[in-house]
C-alpha positions as CSV (number, residue, x, y, z in Angstrom):
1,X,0.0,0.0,0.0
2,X,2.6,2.3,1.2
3,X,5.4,1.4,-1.5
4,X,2.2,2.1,-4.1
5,X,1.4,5.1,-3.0
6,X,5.6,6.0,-2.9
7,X,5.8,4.6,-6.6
8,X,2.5,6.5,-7.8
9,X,4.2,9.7,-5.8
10,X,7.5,8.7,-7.9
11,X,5.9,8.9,-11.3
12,X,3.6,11.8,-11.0
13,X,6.8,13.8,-10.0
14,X,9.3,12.3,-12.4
15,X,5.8,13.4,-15.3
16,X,5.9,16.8,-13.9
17,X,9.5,17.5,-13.8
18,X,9.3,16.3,-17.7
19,X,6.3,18.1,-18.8
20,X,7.8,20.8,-17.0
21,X,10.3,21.3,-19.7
22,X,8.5,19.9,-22.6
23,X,5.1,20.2,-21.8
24,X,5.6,24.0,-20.3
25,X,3.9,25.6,-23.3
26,X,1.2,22.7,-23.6
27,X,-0.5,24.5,-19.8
């Protein structure tokens, strides 16, 4: 449950640090 949540957290920040830079203009 915990290690889920840590992987979910993991992904949604590793897709905003990317769409950060390439998806900046997309917002």
């Amino acid at each position: 449950m915990f290690i889920s949540s840590c992987k979910k957290l993991r992904i949604m920040k590793g897709s905003e640090a990317r769409g950060l830079s390439s998806g900046a203009s997309h917002t």
